[in-house]
C-alpha positions in Angstrom: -13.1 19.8 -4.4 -14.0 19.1 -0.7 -11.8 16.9 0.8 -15.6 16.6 3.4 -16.8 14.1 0.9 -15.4 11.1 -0.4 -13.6 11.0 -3.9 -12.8 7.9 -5.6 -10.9 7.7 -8.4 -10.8 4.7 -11.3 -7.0 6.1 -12.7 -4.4 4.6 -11.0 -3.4 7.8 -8.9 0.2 8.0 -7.3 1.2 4.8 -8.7 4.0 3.4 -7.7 5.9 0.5 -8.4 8.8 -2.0 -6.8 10.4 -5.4 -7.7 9.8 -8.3 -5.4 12.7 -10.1 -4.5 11.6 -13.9 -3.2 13.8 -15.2 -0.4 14.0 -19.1 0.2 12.5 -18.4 4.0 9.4 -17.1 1.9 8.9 -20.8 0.5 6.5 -23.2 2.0 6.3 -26.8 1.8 4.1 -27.0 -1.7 7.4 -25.0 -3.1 5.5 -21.8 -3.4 5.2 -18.3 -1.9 3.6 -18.3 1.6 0.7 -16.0 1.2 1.3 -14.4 4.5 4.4 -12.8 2.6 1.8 -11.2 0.1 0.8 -8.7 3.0 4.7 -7.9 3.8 5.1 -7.2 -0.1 2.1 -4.7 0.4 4.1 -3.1 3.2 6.9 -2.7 0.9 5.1 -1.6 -1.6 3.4 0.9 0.7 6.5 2.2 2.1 7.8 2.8 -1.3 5.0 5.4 -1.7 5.8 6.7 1.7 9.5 7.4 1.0 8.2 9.2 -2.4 5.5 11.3 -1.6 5.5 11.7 2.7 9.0 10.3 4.2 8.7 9.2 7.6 11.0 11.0 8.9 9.1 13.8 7.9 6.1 12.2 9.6 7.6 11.9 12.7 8.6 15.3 12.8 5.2 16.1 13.0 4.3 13.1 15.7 2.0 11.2 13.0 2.0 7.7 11.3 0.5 6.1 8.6 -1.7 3.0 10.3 -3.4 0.1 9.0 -7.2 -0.6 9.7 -8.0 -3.4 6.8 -6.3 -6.0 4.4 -7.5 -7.6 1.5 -5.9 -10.4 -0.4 -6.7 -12.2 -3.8 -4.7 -15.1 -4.8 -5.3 -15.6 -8.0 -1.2 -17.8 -9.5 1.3 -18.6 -7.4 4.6 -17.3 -6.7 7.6 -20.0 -6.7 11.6 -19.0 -5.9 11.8 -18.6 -9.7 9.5 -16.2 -10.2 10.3 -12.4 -10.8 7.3 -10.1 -9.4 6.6 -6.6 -9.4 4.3 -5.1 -7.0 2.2 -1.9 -7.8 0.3 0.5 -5.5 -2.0 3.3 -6.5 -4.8 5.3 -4.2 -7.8 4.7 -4.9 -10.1 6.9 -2.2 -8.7 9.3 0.1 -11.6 11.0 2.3 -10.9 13.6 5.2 -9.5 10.5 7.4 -9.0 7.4 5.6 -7.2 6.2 2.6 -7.3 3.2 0.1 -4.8 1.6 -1.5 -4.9 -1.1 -4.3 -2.1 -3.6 -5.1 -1.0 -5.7 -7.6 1.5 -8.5 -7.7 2.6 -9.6 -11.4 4.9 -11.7 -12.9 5.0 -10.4 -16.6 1.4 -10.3 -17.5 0.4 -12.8 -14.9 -1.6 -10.9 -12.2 -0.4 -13.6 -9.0 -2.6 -11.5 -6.5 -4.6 -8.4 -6.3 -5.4 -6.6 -3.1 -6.6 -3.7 -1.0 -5.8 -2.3 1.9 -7.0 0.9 3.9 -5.4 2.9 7.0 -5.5 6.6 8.3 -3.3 8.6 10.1 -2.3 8.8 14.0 -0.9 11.1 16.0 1.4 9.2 18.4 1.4 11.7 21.3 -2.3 12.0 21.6 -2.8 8.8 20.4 -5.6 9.4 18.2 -7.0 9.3 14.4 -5.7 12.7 12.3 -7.1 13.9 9.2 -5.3 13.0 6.0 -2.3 15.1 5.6 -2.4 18.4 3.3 0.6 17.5 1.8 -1.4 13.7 0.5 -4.3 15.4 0.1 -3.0 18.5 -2.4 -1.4 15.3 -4.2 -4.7 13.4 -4.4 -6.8 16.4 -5.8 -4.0 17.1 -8.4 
């Protein structure tokens, strides 16, 4: 499969999955979650994949980082302090230089949000766009 051409996949690929701790500081005025927390859960969530599948301190042995070029959120039930989420991440497209990630925040079988969010790599010294990694890409294909 050429990694030239886009390939999107409808499984949820490289899944991974955390719980979500809510903190009082994460509570606004209504009593809920403050949806700007949503996008840090999606960094956790993301750096959970990270530390599974490409550390980065393996990363930055190579003088490359994951960045972020787009966020998506849905807000579909809200969060309060009592809640007890998970968050789940799986890849959804991965091209020769981007990559997709969906997410999904549930509390049992309540979805509370549903988002996407895309990146590529960067080399740090040249300060630049890299391709995808072989390492994510051998995964994706798999």
């Amino acid at each position: 499969m050429s990694m030239d051409n886009v390939i999107v996949k409808e499984e949820r690929k490289l899944e991974v999955e955390i719980d979500i701790h809510i903190k009082g500081y994460e509570i606004d005025v209504m009593g809920i979650v403050s949806n700007i927390n949503y996008l840090k859960y999606f960094e956790d969530i993301r750096t959970e994949f990270l530390e599974r599948y490409y550390p980065f301190d393996e990363m930055m042995k190579i003088g490359i980082s994951p960045i972020l070029m787009h966020s998506d959120v849905d807000y579909k039930v809200p969060l309060t302090i009592f809640d007890k989420p998970k968050g789940y991440s799986w890849v959804t497209r991965m091209d020769r230089m981007r990559w997709e990630f969906n997410f999904e925040i549930k509390t049992g079988d309540t979805i509370n949000a549903t988002g996407v969010q895309s990146g590529t790599f960067y080399n740090m010294e040249r300060k630049r766009p890299v391709p995808i990694p072989e390492r994510l890409k051998k995964l994706w294909i798999e």
